[in-house]
Each structure stands twice: as structure tokens, then as C-alpha cells.
N, CA, C and O atoms as a Tinker XYZ file with bonds, in Angstrom:
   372  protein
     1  N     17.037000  -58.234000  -54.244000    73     2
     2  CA    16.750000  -59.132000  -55.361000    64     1     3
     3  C     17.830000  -60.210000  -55.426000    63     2     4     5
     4  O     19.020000  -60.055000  -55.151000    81     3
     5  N     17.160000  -61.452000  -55.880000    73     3     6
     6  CA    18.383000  -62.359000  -56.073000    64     5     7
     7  C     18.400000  -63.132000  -57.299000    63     6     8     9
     8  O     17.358000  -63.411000  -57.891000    81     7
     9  N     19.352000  -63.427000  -57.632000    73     7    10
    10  CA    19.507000  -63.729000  -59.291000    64     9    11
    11  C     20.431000  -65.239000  -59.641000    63    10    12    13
    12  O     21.646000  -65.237000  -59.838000    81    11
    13  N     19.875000  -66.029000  -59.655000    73    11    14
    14  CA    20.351000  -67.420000  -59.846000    64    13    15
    15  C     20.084000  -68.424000  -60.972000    63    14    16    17
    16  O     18.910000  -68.637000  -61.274000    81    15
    17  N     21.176000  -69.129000  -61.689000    73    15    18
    18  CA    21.056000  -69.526000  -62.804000    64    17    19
    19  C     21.331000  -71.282000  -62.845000    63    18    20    21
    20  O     22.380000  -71.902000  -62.668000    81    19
    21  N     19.983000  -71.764000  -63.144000    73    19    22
    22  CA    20.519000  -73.521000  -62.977000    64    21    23
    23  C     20.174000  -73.820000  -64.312000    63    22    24    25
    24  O     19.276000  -73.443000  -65.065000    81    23
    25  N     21.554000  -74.946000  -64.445000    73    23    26
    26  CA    21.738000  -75.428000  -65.345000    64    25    27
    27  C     21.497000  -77.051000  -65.175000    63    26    28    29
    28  O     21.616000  -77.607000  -64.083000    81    27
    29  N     21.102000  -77.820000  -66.525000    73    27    30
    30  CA    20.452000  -79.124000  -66.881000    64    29    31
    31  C     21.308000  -79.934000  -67.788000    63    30    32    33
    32  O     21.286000  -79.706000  -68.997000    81    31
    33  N     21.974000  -80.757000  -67.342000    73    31    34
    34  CA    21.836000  -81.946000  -68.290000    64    33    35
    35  C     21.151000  -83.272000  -68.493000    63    34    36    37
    36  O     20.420000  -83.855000  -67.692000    81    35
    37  N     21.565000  -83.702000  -69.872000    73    35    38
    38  CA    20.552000  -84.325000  -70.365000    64    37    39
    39  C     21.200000  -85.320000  -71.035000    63    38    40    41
    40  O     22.259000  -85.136000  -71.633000    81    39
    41  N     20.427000  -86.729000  -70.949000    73    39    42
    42  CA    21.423000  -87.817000  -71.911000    64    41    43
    43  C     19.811000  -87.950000  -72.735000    63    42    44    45
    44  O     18.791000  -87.740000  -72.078000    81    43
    45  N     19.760000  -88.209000  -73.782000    73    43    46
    46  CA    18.605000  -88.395000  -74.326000    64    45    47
    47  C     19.055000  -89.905000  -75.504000    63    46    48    49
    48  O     19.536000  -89.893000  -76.637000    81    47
    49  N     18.767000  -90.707000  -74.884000    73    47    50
    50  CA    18.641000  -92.066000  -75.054000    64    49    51
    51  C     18.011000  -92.475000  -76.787000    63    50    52    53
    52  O     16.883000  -92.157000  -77.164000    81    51
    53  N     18.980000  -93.188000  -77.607000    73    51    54
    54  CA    18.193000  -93.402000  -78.858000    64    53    55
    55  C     17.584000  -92.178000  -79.790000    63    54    56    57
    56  O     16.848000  -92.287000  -80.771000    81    55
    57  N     18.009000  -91.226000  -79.306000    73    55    58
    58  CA    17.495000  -89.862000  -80.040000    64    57    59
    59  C     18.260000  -89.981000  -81.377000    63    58    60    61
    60  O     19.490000  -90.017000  -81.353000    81    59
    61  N     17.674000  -90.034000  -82.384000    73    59    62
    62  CA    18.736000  -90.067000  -84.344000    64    61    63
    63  C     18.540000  -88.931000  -84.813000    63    62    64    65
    64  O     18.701000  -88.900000  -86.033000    81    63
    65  N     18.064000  -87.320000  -84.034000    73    63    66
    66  CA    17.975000  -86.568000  -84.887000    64    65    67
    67  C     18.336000  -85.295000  -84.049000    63    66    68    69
    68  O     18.052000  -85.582000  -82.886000    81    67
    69  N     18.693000  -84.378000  -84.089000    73    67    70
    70  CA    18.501000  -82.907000  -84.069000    64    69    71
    71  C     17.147000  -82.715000  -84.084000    63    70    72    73
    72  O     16.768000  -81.864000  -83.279000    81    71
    73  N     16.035000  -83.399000  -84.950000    73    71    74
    74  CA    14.633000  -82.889000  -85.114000    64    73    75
    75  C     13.905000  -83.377000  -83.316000    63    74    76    77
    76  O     13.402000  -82.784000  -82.361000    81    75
    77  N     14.218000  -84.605000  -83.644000    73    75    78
    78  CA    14.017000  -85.185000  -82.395000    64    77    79
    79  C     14.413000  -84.781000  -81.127000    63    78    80    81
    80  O     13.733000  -84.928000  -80.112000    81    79
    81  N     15.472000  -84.292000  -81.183000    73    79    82
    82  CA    16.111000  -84.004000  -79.918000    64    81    83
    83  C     14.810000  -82.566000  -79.479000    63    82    84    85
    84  O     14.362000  -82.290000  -78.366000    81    83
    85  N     14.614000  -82.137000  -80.349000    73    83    86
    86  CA    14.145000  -80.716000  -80.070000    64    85    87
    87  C     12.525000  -81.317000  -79.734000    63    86    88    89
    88  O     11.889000  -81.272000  -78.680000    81    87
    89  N     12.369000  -81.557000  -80.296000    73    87    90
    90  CA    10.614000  -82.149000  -80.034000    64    89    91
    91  C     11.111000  -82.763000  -78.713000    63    90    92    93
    92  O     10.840000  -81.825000  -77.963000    81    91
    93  N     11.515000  -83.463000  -78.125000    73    91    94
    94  CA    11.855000  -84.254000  -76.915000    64    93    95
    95  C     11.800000  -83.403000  -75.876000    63    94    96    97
    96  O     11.100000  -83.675000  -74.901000    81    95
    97  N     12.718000  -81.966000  -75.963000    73    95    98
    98  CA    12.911000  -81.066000  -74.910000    64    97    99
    99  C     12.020000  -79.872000  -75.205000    63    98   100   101
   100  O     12.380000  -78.801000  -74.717000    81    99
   101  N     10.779000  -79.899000  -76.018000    73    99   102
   102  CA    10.456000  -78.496000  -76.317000    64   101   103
   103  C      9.478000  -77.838000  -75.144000    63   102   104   105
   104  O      9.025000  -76.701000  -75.020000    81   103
   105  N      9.349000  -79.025000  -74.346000    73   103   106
   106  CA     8.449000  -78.296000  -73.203000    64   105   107
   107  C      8.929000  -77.938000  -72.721000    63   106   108   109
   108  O      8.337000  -77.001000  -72.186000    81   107
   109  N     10.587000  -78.083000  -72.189000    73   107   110
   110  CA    10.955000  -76.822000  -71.177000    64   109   111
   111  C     10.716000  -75.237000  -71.748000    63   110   112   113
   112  O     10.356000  -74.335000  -70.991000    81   111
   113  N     10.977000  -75.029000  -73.240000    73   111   114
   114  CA    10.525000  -73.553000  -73.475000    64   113   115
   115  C      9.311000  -73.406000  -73.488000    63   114   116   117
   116  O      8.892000  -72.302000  -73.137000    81   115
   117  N      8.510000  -74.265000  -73.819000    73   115   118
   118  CA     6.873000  -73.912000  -73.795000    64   117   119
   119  C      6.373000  -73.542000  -72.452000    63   118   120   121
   120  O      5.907000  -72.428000  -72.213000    81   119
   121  N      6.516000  -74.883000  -71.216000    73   119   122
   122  CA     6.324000  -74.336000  -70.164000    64   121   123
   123  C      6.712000  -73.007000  -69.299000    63   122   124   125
   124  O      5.940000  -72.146000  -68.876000    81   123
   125  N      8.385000  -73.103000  -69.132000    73   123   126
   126  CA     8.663000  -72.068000  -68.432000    64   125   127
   127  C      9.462000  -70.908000  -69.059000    63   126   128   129
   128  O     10.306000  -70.353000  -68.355000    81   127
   129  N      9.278000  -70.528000  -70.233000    73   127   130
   130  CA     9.801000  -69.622000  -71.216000    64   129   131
   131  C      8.694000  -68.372000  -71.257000    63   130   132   133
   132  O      8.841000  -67.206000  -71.624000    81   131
   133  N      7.447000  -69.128000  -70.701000    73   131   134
   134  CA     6.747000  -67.915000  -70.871000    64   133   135
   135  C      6.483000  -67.638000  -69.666000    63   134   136   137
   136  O      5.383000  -67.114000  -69.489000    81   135
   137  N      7.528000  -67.923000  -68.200000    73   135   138
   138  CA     7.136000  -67.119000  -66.831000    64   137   139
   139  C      8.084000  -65.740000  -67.333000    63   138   140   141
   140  O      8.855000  -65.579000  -68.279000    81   139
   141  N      7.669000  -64.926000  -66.320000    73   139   142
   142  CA     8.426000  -63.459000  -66.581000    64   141   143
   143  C      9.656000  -63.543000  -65.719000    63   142   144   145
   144  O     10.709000  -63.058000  -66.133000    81   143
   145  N      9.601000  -63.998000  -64.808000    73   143   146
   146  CA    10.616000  -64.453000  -64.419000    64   145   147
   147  C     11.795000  -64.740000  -64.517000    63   146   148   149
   148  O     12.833000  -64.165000  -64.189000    81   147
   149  N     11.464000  -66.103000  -65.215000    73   147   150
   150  CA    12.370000  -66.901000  -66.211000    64   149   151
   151  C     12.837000  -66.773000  -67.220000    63   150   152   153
   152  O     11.990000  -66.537000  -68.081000    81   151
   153  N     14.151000  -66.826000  -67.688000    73   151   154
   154  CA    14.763000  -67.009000  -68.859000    64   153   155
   155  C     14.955000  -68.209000  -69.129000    63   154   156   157
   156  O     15.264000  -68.850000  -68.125000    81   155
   157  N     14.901000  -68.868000  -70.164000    73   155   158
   158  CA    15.202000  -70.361000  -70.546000    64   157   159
   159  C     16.178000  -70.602000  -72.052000    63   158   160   161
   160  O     15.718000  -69.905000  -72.956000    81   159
   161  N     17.005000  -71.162000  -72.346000    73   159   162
   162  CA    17.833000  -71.475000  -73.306000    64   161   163
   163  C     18.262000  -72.451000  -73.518000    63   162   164   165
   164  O     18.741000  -72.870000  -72.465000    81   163
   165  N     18.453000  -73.395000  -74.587000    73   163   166
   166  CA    19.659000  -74.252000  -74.562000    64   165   167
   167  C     20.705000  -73.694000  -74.632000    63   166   168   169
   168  O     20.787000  -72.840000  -75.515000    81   167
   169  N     21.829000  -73.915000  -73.817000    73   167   170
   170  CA    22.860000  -73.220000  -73.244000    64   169   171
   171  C     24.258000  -74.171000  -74.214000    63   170   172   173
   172  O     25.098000  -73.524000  -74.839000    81   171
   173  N     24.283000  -75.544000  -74.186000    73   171   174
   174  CA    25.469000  -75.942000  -74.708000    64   173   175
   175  C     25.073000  -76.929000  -75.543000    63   174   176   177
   176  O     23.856000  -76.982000  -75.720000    81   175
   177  N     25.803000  -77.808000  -76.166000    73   175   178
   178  CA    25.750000  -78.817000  -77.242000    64   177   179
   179  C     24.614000  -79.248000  -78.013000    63   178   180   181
   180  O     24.013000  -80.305000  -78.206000    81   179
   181  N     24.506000  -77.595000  -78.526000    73   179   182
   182  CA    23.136000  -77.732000  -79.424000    64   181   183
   183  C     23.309000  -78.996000  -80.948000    63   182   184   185
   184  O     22.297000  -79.421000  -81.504000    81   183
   185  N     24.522000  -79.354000  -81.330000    73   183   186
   186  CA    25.267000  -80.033000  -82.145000    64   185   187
   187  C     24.790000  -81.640000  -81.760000    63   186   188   189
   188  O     24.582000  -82.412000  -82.696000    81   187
   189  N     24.639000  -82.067000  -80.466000    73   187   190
   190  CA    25.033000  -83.593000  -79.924000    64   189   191
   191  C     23.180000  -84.128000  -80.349000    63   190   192   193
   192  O     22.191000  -83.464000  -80.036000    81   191
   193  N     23.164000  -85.146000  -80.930000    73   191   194
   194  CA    21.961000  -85.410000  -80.663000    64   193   195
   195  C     21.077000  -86.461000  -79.611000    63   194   196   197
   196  O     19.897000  -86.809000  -79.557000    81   195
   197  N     22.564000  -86.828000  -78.645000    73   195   198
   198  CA    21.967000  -87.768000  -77.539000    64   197   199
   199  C     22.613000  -86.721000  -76.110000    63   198   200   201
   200  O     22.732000  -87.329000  -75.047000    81   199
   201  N     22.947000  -85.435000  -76.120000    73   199   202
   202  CA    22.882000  -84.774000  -75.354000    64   201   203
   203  C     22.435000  -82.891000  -75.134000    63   202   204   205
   204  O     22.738000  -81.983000  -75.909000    81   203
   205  N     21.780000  -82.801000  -74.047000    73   203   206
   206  CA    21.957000  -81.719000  -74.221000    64   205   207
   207  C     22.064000  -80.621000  -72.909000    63   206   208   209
   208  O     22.623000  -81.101000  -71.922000    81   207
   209  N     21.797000  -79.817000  -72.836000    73   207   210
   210  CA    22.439000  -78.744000  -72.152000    64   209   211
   211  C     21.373000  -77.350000  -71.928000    63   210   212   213
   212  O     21.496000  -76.381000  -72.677000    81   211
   213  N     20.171000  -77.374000  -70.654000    73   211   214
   214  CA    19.699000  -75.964000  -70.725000    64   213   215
   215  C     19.706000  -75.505000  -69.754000    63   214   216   217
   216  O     19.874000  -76.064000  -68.670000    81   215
   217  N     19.478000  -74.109000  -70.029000    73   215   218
   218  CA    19.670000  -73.233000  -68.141000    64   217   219
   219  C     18.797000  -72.648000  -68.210000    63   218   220   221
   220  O     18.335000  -72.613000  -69.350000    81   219
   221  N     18.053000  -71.880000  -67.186000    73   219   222
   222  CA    17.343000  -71.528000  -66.495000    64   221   223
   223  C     17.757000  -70.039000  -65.421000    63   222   224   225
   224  O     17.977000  -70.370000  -64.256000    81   223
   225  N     17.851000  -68.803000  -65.648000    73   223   226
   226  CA    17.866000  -68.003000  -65.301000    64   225   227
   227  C     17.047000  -67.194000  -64.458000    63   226   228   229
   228  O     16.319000  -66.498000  -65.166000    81   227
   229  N     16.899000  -67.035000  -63.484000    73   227   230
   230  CA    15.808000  -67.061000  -62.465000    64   229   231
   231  C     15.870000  -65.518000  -61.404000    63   230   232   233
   232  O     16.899000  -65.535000  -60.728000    81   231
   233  N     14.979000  -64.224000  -61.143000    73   231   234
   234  CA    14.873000  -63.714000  -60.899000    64   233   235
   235  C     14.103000  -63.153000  -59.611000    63   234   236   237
   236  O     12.923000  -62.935000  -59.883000    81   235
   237  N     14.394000  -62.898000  -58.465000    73   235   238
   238  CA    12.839000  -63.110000  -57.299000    64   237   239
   239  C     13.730000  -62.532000  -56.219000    63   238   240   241
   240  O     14.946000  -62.534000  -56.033000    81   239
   241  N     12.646000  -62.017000  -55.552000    73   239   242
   242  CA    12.780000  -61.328000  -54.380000    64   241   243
   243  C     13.500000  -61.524000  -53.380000    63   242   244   245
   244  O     14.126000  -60.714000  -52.697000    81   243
   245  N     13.338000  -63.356000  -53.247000    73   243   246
   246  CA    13.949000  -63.915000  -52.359000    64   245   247
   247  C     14.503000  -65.013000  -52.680000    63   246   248   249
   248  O     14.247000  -65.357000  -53.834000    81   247
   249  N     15.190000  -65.721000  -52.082000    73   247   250
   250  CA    16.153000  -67.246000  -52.066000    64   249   251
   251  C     15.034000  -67.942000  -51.595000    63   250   252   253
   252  O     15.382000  -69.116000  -51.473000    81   251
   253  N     14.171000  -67.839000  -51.357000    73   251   254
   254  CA    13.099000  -69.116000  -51.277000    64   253   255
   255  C     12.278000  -69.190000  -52.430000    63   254   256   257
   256  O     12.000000  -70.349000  -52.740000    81   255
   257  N     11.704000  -68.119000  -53.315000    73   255   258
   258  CA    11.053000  -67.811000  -54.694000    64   257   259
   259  C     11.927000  -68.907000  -55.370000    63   258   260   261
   260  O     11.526000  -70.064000  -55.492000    81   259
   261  N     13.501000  -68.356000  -55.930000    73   259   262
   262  CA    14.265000  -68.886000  -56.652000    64   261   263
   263  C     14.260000  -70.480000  -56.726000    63   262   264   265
   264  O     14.046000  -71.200000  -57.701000    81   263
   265  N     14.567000  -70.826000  -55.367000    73   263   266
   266  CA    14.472000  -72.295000  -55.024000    64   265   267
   267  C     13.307000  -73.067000  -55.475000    63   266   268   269
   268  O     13.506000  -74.010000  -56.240000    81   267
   269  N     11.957000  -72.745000  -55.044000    73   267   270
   270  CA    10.432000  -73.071000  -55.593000    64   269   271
   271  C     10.590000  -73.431000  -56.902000    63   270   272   273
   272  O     10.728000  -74.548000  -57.400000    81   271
   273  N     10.536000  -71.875000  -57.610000    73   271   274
   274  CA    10.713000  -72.468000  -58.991000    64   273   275
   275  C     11.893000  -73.080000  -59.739000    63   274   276   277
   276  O     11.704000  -73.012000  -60.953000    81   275
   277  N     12.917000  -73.591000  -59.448000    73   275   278
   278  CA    13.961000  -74.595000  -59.706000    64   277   279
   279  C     13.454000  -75.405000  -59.299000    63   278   280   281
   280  O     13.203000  -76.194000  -60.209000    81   279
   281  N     12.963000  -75.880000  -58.014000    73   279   282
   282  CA    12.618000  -77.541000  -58.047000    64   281   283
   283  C     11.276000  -77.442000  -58.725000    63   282   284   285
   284  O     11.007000  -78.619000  -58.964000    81   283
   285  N     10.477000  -76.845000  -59.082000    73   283   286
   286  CA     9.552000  -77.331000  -60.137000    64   285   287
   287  C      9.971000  -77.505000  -61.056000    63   286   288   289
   288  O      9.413000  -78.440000  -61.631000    81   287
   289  N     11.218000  -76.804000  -61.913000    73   287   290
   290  CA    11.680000  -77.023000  -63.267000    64   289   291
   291  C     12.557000  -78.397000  -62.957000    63   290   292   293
   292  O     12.452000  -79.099000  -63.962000    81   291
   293  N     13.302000  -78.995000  -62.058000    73   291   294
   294  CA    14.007000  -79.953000  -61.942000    64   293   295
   295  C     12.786000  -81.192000  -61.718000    63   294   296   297
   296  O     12.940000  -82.338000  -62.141000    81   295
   297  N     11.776000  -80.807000  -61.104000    73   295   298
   298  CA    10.568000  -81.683000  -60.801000    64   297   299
   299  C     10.375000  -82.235000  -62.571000    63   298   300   301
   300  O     10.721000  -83.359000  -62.937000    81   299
   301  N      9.739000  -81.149000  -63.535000    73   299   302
   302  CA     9.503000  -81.302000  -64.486000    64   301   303
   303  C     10.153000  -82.002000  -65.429000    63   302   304   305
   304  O      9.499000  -82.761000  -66.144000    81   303
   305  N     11.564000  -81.871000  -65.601000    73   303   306
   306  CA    12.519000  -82.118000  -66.209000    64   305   307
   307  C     12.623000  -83.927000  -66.017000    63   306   308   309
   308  O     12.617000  -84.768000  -66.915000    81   307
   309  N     12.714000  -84.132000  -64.558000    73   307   310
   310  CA    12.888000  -85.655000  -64.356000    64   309   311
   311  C     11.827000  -86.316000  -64.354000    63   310   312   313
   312  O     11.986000  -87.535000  -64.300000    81   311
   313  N     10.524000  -85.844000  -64.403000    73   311   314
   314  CA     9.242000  -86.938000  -64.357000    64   313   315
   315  C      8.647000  -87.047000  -65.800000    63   314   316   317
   316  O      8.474000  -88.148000  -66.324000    81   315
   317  N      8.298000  -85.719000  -66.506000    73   315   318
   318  CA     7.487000  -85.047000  -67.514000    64   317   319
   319  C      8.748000  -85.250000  -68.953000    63   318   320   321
   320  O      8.241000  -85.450000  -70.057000    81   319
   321  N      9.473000  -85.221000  -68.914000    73   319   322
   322  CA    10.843000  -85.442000  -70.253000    64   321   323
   323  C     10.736000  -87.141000  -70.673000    63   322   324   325
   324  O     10.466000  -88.188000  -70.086000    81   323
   325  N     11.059000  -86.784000  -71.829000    73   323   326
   326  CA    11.495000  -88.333000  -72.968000    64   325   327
   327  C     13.269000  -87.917000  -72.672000    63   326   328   329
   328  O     13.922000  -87.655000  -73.682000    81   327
   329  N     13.934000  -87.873000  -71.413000    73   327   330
   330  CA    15.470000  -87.924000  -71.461000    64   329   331
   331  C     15.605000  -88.031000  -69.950000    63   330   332   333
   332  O     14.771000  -87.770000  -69.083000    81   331
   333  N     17.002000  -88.530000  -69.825000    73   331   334
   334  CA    17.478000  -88.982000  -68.448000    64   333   335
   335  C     18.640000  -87.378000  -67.931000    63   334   336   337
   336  O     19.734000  -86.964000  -68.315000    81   335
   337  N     17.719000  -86.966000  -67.005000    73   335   338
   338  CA    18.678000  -85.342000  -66.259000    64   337   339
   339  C     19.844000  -86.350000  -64.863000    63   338   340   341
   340  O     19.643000  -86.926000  -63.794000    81   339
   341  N     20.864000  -86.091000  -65.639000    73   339   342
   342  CA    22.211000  -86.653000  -65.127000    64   341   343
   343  C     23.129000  -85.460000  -64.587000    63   342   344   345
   344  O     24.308000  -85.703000  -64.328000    81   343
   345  N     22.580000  -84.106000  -64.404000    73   343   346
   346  CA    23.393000  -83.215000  -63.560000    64   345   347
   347  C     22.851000  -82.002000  -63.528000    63   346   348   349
   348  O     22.735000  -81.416000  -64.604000    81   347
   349  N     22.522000  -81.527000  -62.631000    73   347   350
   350  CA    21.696000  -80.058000  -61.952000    64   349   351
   351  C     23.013000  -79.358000  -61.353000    63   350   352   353
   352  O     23.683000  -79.880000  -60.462000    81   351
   353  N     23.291000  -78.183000  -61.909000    73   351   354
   354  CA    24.173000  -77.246000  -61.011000    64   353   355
   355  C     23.725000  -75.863000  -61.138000    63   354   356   357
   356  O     23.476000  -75.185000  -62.134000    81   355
   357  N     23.675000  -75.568000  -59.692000    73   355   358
   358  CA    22.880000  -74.089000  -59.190000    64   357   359
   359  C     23.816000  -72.877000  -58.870000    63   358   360   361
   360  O     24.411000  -72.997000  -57.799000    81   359
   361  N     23.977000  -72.156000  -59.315000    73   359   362
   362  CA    24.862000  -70.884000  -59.036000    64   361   363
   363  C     24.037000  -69.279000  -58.734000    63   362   364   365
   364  O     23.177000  -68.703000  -59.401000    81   363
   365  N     24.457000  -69.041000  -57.943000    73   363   366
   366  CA    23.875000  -68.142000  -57.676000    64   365   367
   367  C     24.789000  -66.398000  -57.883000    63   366   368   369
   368  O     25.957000  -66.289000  -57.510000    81   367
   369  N     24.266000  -65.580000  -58.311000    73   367   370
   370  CA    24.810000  -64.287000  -58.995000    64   369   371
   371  C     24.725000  -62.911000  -57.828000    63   370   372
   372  O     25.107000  -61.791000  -58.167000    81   371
């Protein structure tokens, strides 16, 4: 089994709210919060409202599983988001 955790940042441009910020990013938990797989969180500066911070905890058989579904969530993140992803870092456990 292999167990790898990527993390997201986020500049979210003109955002004036905490309310906003969350409506902006709520599809990453909608989408991939409900694979079994996956764990999903905002991980840091739940406080900032023009940044933010989520990871992605990832579970699979193999180092090619893991990879798949990270670049779909990094796919998602940069095409499908109202925010600009300014740093992807992948660690593996």
C-alpha cells in the first residue's frame, strides 16, 4: 500500500469574505471528499480570505493509482476553481 499526501495552494483574487472564500473552494470537498480513498481538508489559513491551503490524502495500491488521482485533483483545481493554484507539493508517507 502506498500513502501520499498533496497539498494546494491558493491565491483567491478579490475574495471580501470568509463566506466567499468557502463557496469558491467548496467543490474540492464536494467532488473528492466523497472518494473512499480520499481524505480532503483545508489544511492551513482557514483565517486569510485571499488565501488558502488544502490537502489531499490519498490511499492505493500503487504509485500509479496515487498519481492518477492527484493529477485529476490538480487538473480540477486549475481549470474548474474561481482561484489561481500557485503551489502543489507531493509527499509521500
Amino acid at each position: 500500500m502506498q500513502l501520499a499526501v498533496l497539498t494546494l495552494d491558493f491565491h483567491l483574487e478579490g475574495c471580501q469574505s470568509l463566506k466567499e472564500k468557502r463557496q469558491r473552494l467548496k467543490g474540492l470537498r464536494d467532488r473528492f471528499g466523497k472518494l473512499t480513498h480520499i481524505a480532503v481538508c483545508e489544511s492551513d489559513l482557514a483565517d486569510s480570505r485571499d488565501k488558502a491551503q488544502w490537502s489531499f490524502a490519498c490511499l492505493s495500491h500503487s504509485k500509479a493509482g496515487i498519481e492518477s488521482s492527484f493529477a485529476t485533483i490538480e487538473e480540477h483545481a486549475a481549470k474548474q476553481l474561481d482561484a489561481v493554484l500557485y503551489r502543489q507539493q507531493l509527499e509521500y508517507l
